[in-house]
Phi, psi and omega in degrees: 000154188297159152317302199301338195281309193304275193346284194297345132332306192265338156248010156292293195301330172316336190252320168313329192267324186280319174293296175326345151278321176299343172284334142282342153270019163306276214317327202285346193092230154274082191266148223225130196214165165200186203248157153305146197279138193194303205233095210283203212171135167181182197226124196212133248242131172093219199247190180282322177305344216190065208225153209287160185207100054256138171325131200281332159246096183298150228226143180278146171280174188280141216188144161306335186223163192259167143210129172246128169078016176117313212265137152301167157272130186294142189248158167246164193295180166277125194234177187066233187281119174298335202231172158063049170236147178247118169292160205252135158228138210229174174188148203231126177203120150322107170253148175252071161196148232242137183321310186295028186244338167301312171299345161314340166211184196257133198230165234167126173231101168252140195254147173192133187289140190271125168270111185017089177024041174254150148250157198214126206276151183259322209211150177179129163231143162312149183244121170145180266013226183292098205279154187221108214016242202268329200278110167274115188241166188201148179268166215209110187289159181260138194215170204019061166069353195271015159066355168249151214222177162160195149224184192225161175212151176215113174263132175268157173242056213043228194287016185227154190244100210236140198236191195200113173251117164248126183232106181212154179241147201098343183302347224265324200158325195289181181275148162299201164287130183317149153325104183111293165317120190303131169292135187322145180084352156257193198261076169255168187203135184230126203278305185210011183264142175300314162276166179191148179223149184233161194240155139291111172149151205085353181094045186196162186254116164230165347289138195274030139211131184243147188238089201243161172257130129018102137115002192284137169264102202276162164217137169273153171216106178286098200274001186250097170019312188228160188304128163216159181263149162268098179229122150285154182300318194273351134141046207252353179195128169240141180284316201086199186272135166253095180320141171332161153058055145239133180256164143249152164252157166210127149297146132304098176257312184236188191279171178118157194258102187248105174262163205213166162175163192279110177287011169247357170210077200263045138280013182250114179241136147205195177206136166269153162207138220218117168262000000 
């Protein structure tokens, strides 16, 4: 398929996927929802060039998984297509202030990663244009480079604002996850090769589970934007920060099962396991 065909694909279903929430937390009433803390997120007075800091309305940050009403959402397996898919990172939040009040001056809905405890904005669109009965949906552009794109809605509610965040990287041009690479939530496993490699990105390791031989050099590549660490739990090896585009090694010498994860995000879980 053409890129350009692919691109506009891919951000046709992103609005397709944000109006179906919003129609389901209709129907459910004012459910009041939010993302795993990852990404903050707020609405902040002026443009994207130029916008007030701390955001005049905070925002649940952008997250891999929702909790609505209190309760997470049960996630489902993964289906379809394995390869050449971008995972979605969403958020869900009630504000108790009525959309014409944001719009009444100029606002910015920025999404942005904590960088040596700094936020640094990733994702950031203007509020405004055409509203289409209570919804104003609007797109949310990539800054400093950071490959993530998406869109936001905002429905007014009476004195309430219910605002929607869809977030994914790569949509902009870059490739999915390579073709051939175990997709998140699987298995890789090497029988005798000296090496093995886990890519870093999206804020997640794959493969998040890996199966090595006595004596396997494992190397991490940090494919993400901001610095992340390799720390085993029991403490048997630490990376230390791995800046973008950088790798760490660890030999694998004896046998036995290690689980590790990134001590600047340590909801990034995985495990080596060395036979």
């Amino acid at each position: 398929m053409h890129p350009r065909k692919r691109r506009l694909g891919l951000i046709a279903s992103l609005g397709m996927i944000a109006l179906l929430g919003i129609a389901l937390l209709a129907a459910a009433g004012t459910a009041i929802a939010q993302g795993r803390e990852l990404l903050p997120a707020g609405i902040a007075q002026g443009t994207c060039d130029k916008f007030t800091i701390p955001p005049q309305y905070p925002l649940h940050a952008v997250g891999s998984g929702m909790v609505a009403n209190g309760t997470p959402v049960t996630t489902g397996p993964q289906v379809g297509q394995k390869e050449d898919i971008y995972p979605v990172f969403d958020s869900v939040t009630t504000l108790d202030v009525k959309l014409s009040d944001i719009l009444a001056s100029p606002h910015a809905l920025n999404v942005s990663e904590m960088s040596q405890n700094t936020p640094q904005s990733i994702a950031c669109g203007n509020i405004g244009g055409t509203q289409l009965g209570t919804d104003l949906a609007i797109g949310l552009e990539t800054q400093n480079r950071s490959g993530y794109s998406g869109i936001a809605l905002l429905r007014a509610n009476g004195n309430q604002t219910l605002v929607l965040i869809f977030l994914s990287q790569g949509l902009s041009g870059e490739e999915a996850p390579a073709a051939g690479t175990a997709a998140a939530g699987t298995a890789a496993t090497t029988s005798g090769a000296a090496t093995m490699a886990v890519s870093i990105k999206s804020f997640a390791f794959s493969p998040p589970s890996l199966t090595v031989a006595a004596g396997t050099t494992v190397t991490w590549t940090n494919n993400d934007s901001v610095a992340h660490t390799v720390t085993a739990d029991n403490g048997s090896f630490d990376s230390g920060q791995i800046q973008p585009g950088a790798t760490y090694s660890h030999t694998f010498a004896s046998a036995g099962s290690v689980a590790y994860h990134c001590s600047n995000h340590p909801f990034m879980k995985a495990t080596v396991s060395v036979k």
